[in-house]
C-alpha positions as CSV (number, residue, x, y, z in Angstrom):
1,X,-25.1,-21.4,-1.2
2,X,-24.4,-18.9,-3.6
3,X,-20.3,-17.7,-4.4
4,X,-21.3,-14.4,-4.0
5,X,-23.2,-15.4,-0.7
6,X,-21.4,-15.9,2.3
7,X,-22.3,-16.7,6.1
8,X,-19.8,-15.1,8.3
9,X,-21.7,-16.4,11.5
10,X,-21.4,-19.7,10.0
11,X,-17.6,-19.4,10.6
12,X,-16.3,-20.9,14.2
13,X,-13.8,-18.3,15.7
14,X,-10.9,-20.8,15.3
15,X,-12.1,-21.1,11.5
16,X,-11.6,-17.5,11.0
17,X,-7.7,-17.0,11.8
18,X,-5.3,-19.9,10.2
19,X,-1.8,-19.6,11.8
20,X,0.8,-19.2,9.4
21,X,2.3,-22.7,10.2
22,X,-0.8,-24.5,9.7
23,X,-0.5,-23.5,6.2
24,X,0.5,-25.8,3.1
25,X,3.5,-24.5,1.8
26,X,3.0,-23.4,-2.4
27,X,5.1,-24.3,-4.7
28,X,6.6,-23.7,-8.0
29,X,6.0,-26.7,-10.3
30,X,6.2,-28.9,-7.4
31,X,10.3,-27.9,-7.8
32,X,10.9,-26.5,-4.4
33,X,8.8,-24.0,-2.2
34,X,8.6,-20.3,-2.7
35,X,10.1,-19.4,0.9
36,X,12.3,-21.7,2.6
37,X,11.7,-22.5,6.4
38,X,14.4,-19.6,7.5
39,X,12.9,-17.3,5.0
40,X,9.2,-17.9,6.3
41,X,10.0,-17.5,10.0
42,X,12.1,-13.9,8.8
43,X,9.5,-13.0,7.1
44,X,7.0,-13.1,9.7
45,X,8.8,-11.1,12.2
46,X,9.9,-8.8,9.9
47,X,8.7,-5.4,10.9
48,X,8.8,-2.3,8.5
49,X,10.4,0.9,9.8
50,X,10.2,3.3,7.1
51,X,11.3,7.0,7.3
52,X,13.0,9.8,4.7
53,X,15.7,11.8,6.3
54,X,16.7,13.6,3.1
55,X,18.1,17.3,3.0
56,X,15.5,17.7,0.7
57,X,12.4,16.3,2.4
58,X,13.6,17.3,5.6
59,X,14.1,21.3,4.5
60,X,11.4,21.4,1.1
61,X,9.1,19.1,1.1
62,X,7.6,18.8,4.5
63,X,7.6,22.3,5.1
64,X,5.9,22.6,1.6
65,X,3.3,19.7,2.0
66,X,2.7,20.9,5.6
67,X,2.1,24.3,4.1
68,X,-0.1,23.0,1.7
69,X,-2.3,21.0,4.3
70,X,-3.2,24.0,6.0
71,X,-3.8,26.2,3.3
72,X,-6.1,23.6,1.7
73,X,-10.0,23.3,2.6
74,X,-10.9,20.0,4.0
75,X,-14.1,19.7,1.5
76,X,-12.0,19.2,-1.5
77,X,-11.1,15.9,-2.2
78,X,-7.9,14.5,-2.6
79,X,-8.2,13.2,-6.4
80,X,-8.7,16.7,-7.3
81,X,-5.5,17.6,-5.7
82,X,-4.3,15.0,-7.4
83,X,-6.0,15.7,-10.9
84,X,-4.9,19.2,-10.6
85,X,-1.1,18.1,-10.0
86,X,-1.7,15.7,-13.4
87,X,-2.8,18.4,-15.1
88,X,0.4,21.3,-13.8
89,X,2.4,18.3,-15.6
90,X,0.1,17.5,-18.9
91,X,-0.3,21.5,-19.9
92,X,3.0,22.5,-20.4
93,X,4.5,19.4,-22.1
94,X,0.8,20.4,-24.7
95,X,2.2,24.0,-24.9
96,X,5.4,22.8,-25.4
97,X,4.9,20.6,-28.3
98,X,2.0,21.5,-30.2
């Protein structure tokens, strides 16, 4: 079989999904492992809760950014929004210094 070839059908279901557990443990120079045993089991029931309560994103920015969104068409793509915020950054520091 080729590398860049590759038989998912081939694959039992049990093959597909390899419980953390099952694993052999990396190391680092065959010093010690990266994650201790504590740190492993922390790590996977570690879940992310995320959030900005900032005076400033709470009372600018999502007001502005939901603003935005509506104003925007849906046919332009995000990397022009984001070229054009490049370039609101790139212009004046040219004018600026040349």
């Amino acid at each position: 079989m080729n590398v860049n070839e590759f038989d998912d059908e081939a694959l039992k279901a049990e093959d597909r999904y390899v419980p953390l557990d099952k694993v052999e443990r990396k190391t680092c120079f065959n010093f010690a492992p990266y994650l201790n045993d504590k740190a492993a089991q922390n790590l996977k029931e570690f879940k992310y809760s995320g959030g900005d309560s900032g005076f400033a994103y709470r009372y600018f920015f999502n007001p502005a950014a939901t603003y935005l969104v509506e104003c925007i068409p849906d046919w332009i793509a995000p990397n022009v929004l984001t070229l054009v915020g490049f370039l609101f950054t790139v212009i004046p520091f040219v004018v600026l210094f040349t």
